[in-house]
C-alpha positions as CSV (number, residue, x, y, z in Angstrom):
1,X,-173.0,27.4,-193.7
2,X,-171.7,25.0,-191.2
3,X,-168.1,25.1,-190.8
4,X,-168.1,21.5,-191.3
5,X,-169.6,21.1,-193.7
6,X,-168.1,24.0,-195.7
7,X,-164.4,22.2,-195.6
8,X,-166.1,19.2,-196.9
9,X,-168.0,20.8,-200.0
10,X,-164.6,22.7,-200.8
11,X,-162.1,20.4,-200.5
12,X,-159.6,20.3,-203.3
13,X,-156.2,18.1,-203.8
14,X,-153.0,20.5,-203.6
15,X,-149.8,19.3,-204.8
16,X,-147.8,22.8,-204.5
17,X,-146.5,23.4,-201.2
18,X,-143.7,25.8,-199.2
19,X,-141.1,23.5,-199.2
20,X,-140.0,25.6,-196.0
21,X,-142.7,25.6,-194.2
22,X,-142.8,23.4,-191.0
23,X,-146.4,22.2,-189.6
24,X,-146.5,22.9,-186.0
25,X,-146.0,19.9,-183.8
26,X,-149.3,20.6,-181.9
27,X,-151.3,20.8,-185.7
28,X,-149.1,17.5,-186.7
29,X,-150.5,15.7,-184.2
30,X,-154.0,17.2,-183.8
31,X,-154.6,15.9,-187.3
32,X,-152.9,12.4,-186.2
33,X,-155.5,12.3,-183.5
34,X,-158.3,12.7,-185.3
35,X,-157.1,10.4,-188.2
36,X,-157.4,7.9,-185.2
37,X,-160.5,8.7,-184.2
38,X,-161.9,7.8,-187.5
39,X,-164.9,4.7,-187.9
40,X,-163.5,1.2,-187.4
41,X,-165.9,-2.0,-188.0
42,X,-165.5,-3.6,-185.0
43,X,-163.5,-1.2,-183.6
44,X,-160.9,-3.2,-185.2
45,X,-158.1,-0.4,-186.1
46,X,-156.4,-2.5,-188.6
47,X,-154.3,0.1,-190.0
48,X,-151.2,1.9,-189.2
49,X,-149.4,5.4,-190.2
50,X,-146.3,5.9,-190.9
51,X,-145.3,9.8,-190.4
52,X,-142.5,10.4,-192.9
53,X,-140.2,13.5,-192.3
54,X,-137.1,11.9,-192.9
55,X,-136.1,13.8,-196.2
56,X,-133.9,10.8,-198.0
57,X,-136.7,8.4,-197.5
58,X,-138.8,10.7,-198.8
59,X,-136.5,11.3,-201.8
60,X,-136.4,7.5,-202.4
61,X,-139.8,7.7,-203.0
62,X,-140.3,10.5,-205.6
63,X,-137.3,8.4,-207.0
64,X,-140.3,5.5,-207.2
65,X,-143.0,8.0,-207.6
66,X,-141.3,10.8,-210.0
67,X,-145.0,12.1,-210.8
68,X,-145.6,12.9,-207.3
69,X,-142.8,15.1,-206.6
70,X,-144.9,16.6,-203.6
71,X,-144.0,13.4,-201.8
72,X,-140.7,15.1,-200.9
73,X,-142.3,18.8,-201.4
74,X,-145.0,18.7,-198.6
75,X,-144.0,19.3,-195.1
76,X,-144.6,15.9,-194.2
77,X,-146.3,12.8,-195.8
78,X,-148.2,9.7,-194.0
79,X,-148.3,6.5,-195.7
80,X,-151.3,4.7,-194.8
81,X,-150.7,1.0,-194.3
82,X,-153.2,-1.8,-194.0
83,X,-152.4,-3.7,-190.5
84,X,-153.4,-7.3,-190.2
85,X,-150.1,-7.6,-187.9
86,X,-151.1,-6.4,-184.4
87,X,-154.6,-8.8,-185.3
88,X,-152.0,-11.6,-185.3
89,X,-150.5,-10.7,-182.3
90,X,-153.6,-10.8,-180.6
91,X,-154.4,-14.0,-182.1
92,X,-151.2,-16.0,-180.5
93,X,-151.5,-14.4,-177.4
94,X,-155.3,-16.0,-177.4
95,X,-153.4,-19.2,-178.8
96,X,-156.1,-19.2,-181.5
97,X,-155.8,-19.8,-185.4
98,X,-155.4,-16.9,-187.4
99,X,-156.4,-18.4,-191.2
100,X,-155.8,-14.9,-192.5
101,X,-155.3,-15.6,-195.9
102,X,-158.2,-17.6,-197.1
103,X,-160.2,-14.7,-197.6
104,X,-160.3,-11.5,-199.2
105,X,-162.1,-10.3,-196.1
106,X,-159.4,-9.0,-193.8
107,X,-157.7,-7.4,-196.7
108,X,-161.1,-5.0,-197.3
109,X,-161.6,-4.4,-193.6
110,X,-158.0,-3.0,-193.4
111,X,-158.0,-0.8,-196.9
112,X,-161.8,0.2,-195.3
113,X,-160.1,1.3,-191.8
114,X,-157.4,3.2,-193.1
115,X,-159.6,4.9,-195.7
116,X,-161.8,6.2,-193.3
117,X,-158.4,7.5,-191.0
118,X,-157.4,9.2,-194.1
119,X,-160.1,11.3,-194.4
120,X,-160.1,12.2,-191.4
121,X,-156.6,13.3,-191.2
122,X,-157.5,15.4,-195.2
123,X,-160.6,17.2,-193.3
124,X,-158.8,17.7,-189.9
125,X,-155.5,19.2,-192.3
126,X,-158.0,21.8,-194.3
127,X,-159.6,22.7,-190.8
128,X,-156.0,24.6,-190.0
129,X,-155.9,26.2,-193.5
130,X,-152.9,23.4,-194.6
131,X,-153.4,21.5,-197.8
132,X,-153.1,17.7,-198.7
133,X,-153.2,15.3,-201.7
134,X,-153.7,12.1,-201.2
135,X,-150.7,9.6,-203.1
136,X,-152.4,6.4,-204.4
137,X,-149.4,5.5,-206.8
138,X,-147.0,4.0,-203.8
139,X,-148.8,0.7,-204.2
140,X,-147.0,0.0,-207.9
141,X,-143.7,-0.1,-205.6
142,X,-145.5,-1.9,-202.2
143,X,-142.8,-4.7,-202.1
144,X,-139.9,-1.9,-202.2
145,X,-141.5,0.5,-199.6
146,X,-142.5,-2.3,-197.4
147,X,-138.6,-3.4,-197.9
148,X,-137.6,-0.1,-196.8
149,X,-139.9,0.9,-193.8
150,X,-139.2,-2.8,-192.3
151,X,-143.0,-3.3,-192.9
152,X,-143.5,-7.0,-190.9
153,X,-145.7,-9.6,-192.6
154,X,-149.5,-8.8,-193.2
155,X,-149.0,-5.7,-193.2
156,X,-149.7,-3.8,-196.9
157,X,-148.7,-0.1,-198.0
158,X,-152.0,1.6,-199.6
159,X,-151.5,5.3,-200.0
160,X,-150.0,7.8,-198.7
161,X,-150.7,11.6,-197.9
162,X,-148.7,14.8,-198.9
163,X,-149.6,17.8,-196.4
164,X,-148.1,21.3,-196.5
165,X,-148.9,24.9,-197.2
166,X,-150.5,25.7,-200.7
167,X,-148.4,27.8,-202.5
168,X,-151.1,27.7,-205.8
169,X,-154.4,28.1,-205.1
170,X,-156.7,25.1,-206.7
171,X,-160.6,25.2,-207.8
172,X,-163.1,23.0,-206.7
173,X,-163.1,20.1,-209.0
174,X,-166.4,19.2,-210.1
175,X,-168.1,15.6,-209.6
176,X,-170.3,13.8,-211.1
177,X,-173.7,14.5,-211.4
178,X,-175.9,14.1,-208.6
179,X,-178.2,11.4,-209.9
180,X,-175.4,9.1,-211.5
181,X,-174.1,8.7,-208.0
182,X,-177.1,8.9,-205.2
183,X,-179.7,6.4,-205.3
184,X,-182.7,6.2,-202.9
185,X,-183.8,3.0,-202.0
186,X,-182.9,1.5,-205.0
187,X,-180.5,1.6,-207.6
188,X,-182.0,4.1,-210.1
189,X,-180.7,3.8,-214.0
190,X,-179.7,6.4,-216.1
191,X,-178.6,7.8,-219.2
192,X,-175.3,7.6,-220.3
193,X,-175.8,11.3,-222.0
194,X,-175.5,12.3,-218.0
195,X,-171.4,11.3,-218.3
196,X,-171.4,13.2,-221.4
197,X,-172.6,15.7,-220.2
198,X,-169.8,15.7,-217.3
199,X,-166.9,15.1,-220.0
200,X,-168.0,18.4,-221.1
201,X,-168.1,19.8,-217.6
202,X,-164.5,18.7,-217.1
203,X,-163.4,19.9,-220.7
204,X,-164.6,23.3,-219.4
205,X,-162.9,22.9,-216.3
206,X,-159.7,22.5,-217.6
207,X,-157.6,21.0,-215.5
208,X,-153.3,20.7,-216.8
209,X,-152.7,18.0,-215.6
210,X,-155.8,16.3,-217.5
211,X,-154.9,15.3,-221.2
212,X,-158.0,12.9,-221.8
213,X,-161.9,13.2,-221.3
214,X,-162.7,11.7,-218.2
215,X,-164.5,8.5,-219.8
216,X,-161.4,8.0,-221.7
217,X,-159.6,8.0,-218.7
218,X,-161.8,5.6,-217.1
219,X,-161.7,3.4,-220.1
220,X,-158.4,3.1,-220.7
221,X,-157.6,2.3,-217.0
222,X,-160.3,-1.0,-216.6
223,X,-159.1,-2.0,-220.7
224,X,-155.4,-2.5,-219.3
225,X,-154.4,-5.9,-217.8
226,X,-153.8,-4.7,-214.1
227,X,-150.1,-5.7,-213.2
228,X,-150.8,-7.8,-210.2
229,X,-148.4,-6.0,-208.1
230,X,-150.6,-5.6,-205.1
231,X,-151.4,-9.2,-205.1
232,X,-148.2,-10.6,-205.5
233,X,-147.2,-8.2,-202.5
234,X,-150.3,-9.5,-199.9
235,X,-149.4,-12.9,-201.3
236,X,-145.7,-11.9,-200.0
237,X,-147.0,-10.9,-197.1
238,X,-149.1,-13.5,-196.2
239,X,-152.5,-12.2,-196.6
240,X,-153.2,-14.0,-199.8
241,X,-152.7,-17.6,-200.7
C-alpha cells in the first residue's frame, strides 16, 4: 500500500506520551512546514500557530483543560488560531474598509484554513513515527488563552495539538459506515439501523474513555443549550457584531 495513504487509513489520536522525550528541531519544524503548506481558499492563510514549549503556560492550560492532561505531557503542543489580523493589516495599508464583522464568512474561511494546516501537521507528525491528538476543548476558555498569549483583535483560538512519543499503543478507531457518509452525486438516504449498527461496532470496540453509545453522545451534545462562549469571544474580538 502507498505509504501515504497507509498513515492516513491508520491514524489514531494518542494522548500518552514520554514526557522526556524531546522532538528533534529538524522534525519540529518539518512538520511546521508542511502544516503551512496546507490548501488555503484564496491562498488567503488566515490562520496562525502558536508553538507552545514553555512548560508553565502549558500548565495553565491543563489547569483550564484538566481532561487533557497531554496538553502539558506531549513534547510540544500547537494551538491553532484563526487569523483575520494580518487580513486587516493588509486592508489599512490598501486604505480600504475592512467590514469584517457583518458576516459569518471570514470566521469559516479562517476555522477552514487552519483545519486544513492541522492535518497536515497530524499526517506530517505520524510520517516520523510521533503521535498527536488534536485539543478541541481550549475554545470553552478562548477569552483567557487569548488574554494570555496577547492574541490581538480578530484573531480566535480554535484548537490545539498535543504531539509526542506514544508510550501506549492505540487501535484504529472505527468510523462510520461507508454509505452514511459518502454520497455520489446526490445525497443518498439511509436507514437509521446503519447507526445502530455502528453503536454496536463501538460497544465492541470498547474504548475507556467512552461511557455512552455514540448516538447518546451525539444526542446529548446538540440537546444542550451551547454556552455561547465562542461567540461572545469573536464578538470581543471584533469578528462578530
Amino acid at each position: 500500500m502507498n505509504q501515504t495513504i497507509e498513515l492516513l487509513q491508520n491514524r489514531r489520536s494518542y494522548r500518552e506520551f514520554d514526557e522526556n522525550y524531546v522532538i528533534p528541531q529538524a522534525q519540529l519544524q518539518a512538520i511546521l512546514d508542511a502544516a503551512r503548506q496546507a490548501p488555503s481558499w484564496m491562498n488567503g492563510q488566515f490562520y496562525s500557530i502558536i508553538v507552545l514549549q514553555d512548560k508553565q503556560i502549558r500548565e495553565q492550560l491543563v489547569e483550564w483543560n484538566p481532561g487533557n492532561p497531554q496538553i502539558k505531557k506531549s513534547s510540544v503542543f500547537l494551538l491553532f488560531i484563526g487569523d483575520l489580523h494580518r487580513s486587516k493589516m493588509v486592508s489599512e495599508a490598501y486604505d480600504s474598509t475592512y467590514p469584517i464583522n457583518e458576516s459569518i464568512e471570514p470566521v469559516i474561511l479562517a476555522t477552514t484554513d487552519a483545519a486544513l494546516a492541522l492535518e497536515n501537521a497530524v499526517i506530517a507528525a505520524e510520517s516520523f513515527g510521533l503521535g498527536s491528538v488534536v485539543v478541541g476543548s481550549i475554545r470553552k476558555h478562548g477569552k483567557e488563552i487569548s488574554r494570555l498569549l496577547e492574541l490581538p483583535e480578530h484573531t480566535f483560538p480554535l484548537f490545539g495539538l498535543s504531539i509526542g512519543q506514544p508510550i501506549v499503543e492505540m487501535q484504529v478507531k472505527p468510523r462510520l459506515p461507508e454509505t452514511t457518509v459518502i454520497h455520489y452525486n446526490k445525497y443518498q438516504p439511509y436507514v437509521y439501523q446503519l447507526i445502530e449498527e455502528y453503536d454496536q461496532t463501538m460497544e465492541n470496540f470498547a474504548e475507556a474513555r467512552e461511557t455512552k453509545r455514540w448516538s447518546q453522545k451525539i444526542s446529548d451534545f446538540f440537546a444542550t443549550e451551547p454556552p455561547m462562549l465562542t461567540d461572545q469571544l469573536l464578538q470581543i474580538q471584533g469578528l462578530l457584531k
